[in-house]
ZANUMAR-102500 format. One record per atom (N, C-alpha, C): residue number from 1; z, y, x; atom name; chain; residue in one letter. Coordinates in nm, 3 decimals. Layout:
tordren lomi: NUM, up: Z, north: Y, east: X, dovo: CA, drenza: A, sevex: A
...
//
This chain:
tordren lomi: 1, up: -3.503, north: -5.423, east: 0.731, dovo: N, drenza: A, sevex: X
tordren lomi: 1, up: -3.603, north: -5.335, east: 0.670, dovo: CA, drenza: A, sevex: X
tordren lomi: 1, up: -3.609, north: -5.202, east: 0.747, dovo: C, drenza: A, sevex: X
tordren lomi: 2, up: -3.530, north: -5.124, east: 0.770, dovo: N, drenza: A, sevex: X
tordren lomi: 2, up: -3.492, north: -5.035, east: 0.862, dovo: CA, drenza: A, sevex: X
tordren lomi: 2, up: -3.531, north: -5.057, east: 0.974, dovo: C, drenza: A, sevex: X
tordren lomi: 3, up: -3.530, north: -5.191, east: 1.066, dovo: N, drenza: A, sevex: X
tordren lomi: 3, up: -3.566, north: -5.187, east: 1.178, dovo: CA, drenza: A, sevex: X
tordren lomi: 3, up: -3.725, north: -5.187, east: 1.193, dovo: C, drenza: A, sevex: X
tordren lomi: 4, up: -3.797, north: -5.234, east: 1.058, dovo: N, drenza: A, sevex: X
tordren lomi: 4, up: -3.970, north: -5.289, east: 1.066, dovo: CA, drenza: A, sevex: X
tordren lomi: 4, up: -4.009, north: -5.142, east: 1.038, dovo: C, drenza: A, sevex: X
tordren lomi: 5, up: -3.946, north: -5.037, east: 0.949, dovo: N, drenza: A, sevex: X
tordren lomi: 5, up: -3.985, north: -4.906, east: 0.945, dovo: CA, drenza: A, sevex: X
tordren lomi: 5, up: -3.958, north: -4.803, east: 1.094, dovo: C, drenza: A, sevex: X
tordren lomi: 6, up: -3.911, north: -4.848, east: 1.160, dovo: N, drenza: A, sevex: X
tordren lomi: 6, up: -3.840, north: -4.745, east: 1.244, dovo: CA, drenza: A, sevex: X
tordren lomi: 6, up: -3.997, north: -4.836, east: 1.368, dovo: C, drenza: A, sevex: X
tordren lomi: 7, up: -3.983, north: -4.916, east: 1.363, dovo: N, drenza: A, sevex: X
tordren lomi: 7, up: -4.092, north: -5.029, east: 1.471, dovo: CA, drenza: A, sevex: X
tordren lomi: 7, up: -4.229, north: -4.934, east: 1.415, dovo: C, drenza: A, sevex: X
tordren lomi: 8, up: -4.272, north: -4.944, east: 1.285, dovo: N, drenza: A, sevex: X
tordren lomi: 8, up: -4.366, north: -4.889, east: 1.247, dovo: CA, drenza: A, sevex: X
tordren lomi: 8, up: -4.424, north: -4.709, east: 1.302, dovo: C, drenza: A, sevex: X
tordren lomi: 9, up: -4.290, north: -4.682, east: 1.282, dovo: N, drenza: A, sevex: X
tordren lomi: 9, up: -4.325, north: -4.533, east: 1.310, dovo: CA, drenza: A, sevex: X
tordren lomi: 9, up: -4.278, north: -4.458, east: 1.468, dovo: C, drenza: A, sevex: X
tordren lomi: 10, up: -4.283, north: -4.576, east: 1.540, dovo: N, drenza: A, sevex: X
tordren lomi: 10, up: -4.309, north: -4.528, east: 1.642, dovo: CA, drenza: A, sevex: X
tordren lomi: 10, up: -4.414, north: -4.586, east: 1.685, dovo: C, drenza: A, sevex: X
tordren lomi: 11, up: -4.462, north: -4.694, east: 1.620, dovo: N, drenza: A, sevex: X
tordren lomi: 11, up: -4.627, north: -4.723, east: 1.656, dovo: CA, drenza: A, sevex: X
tordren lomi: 11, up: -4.716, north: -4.611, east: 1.628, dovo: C, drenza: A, sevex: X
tordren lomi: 12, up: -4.671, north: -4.583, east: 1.503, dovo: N, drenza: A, sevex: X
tordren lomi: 12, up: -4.734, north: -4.465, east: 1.455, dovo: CA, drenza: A, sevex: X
tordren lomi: 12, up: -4.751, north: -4.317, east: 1.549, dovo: C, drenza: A, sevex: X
tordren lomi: 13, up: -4.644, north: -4.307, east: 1.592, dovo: N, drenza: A, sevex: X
tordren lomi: 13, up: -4.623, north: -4.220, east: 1.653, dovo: CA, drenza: A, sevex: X
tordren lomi: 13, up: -4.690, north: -4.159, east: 1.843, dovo: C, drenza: A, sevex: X
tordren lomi: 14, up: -4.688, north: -4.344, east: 1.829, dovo: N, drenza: A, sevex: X
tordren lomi: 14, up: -4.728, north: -4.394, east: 1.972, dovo: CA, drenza: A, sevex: X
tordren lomi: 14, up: -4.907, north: -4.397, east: 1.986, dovo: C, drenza: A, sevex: X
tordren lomi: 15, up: -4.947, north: -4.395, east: 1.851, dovo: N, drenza: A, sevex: X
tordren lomi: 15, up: -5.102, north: -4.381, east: 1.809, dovo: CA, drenza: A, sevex: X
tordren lomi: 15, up: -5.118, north: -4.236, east: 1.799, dovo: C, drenza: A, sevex: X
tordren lomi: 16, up: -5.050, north: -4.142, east: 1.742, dovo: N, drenza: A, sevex: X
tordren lomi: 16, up: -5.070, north: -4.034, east: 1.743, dovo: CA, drenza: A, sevex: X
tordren lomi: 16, up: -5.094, north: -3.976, east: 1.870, dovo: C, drenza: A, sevex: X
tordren lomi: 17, up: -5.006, north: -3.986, east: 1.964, dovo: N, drenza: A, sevex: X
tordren lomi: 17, up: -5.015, north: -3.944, east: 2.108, dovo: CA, drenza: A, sevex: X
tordren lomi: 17, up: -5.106, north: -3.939, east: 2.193, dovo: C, drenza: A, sevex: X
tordren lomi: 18, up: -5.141, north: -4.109, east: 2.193, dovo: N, drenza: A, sevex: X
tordren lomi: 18, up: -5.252, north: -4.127, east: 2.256, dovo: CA, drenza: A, sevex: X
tordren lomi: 18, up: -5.424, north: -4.078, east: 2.182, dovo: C, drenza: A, sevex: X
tordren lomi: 19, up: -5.428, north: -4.046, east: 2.056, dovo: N, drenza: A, sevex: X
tordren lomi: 19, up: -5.467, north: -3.986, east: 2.001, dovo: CA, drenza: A, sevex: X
tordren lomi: 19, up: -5.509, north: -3.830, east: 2.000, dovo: C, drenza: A, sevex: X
tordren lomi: 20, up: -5.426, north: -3.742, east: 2.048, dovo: N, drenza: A, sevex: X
tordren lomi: 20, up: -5.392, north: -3.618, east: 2.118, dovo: CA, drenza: A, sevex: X
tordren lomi: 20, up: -5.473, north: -3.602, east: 2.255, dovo: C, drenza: A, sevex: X
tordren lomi: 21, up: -5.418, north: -3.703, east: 2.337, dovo: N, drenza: A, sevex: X
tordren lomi: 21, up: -5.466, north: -3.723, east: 2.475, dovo: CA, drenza: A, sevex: X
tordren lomi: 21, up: -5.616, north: -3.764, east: 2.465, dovo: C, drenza: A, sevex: X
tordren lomi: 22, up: -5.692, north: -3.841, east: 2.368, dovo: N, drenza: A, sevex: X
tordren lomi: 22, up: -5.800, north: -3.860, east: 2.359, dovo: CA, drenza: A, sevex: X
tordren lomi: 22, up: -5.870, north: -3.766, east: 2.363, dovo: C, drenza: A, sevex: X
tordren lomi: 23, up: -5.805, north: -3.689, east: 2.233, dovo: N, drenza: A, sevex: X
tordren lomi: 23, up: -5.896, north: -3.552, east: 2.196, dovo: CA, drenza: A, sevex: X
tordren lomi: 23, up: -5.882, north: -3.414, east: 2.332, dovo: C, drenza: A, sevex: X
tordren lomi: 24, up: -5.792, north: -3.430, east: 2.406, dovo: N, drenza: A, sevex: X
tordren lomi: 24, up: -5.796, north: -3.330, east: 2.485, dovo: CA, drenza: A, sevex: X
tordren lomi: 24, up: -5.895, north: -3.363, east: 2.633, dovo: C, drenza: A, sevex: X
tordren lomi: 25, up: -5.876, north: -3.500, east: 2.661, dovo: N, drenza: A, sevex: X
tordren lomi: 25, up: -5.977, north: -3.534, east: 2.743, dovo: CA, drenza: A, sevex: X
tordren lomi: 25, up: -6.114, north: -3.553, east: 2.708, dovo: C, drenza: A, sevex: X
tordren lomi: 26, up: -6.155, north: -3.556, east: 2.661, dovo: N, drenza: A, sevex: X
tordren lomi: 26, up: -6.299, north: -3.569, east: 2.557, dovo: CA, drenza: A, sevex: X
tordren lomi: 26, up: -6.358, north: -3.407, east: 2.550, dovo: C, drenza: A, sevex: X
tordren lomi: 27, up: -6.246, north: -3.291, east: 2.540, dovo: N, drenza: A, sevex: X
tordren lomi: 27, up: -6.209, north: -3.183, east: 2.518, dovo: CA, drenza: A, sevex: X
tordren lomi: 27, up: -6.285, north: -3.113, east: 2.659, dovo: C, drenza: A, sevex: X
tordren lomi: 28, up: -6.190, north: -3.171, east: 2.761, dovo: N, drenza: A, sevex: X
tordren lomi: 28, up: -6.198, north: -3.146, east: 2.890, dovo: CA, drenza: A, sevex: X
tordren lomi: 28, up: -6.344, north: -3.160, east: 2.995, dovo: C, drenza: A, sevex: X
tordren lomi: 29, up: -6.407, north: -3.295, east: 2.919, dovo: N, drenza: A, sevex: X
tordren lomi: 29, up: -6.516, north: -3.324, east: 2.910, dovo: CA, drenza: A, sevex: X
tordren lomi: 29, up: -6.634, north: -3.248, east: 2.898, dovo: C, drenza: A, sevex: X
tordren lomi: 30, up: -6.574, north: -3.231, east: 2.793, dovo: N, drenza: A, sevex: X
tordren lomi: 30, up: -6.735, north: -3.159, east: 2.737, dovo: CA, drenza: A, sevex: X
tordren lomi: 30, up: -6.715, north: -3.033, east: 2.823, dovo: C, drenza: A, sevex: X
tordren lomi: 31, up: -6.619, north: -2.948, east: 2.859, dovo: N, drenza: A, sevex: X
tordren lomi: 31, up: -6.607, north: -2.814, east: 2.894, dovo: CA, drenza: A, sevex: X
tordren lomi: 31, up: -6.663, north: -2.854, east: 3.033, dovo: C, drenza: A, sevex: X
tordren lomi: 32, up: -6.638, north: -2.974, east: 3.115, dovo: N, drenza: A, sevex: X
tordren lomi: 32, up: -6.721, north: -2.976, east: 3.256, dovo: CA, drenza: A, sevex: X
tordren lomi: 32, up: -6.822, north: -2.977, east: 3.229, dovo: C, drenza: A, sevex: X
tordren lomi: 33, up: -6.915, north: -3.088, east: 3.123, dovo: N, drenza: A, sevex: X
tordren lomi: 33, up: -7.033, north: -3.100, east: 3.118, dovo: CA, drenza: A, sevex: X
tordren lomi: 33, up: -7.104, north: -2.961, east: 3.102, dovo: C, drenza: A, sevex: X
tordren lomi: 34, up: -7.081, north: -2.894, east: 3.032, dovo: N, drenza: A, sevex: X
tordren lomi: 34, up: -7.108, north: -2.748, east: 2.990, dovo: CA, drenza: A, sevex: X
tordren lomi: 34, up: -7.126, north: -2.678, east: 3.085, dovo: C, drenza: A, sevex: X
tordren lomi: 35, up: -6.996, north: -2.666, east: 3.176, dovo: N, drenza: A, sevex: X
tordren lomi: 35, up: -7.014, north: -2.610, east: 3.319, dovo: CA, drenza: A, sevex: X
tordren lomi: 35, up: -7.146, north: -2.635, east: 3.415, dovo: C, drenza: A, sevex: X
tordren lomi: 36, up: -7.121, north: -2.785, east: 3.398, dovo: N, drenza: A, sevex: X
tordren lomi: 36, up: -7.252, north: -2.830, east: 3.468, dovo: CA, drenza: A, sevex: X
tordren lomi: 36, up: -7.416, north: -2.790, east: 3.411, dovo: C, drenza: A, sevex: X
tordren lomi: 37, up: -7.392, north: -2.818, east: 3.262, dovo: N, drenza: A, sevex: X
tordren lomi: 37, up: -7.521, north: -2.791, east: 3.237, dovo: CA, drenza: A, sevex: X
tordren lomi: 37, up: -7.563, north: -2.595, east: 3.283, dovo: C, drenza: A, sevex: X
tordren lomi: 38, up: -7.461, north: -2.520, east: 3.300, dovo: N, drenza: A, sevex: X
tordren lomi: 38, up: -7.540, north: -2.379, east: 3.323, dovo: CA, drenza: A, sevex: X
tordren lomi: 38, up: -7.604, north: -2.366, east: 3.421, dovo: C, drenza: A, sevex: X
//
C-alpha cells in the first residue's frame, strides 16, 4: 500500500513538473511572439 502511494505521488509529482515547464514555455512563447509582433 505504501509502495502504490509513494508510485502515485511521484507520478503526481512528475505531472506537476512537466506541468511547470509547460507553462513557462508557452510563457516564453508568447513573450517572442509579442516581440515579434512590435
Amino acid at each position: 500500500m505504501f509502495l502504490l502511494m509513494l508510485a502515485v505521488g511521484s507520478a503526481a509529482g512528475t505531472i506537476l513538473e512537466t506541468g511547470k515547464v509547460t507553462l513557462v514555455e508557452q510563457a516564453e512563447k508568447a513573450k517572442a511572439t509579442a516581440n515579434t509582433v512590435k
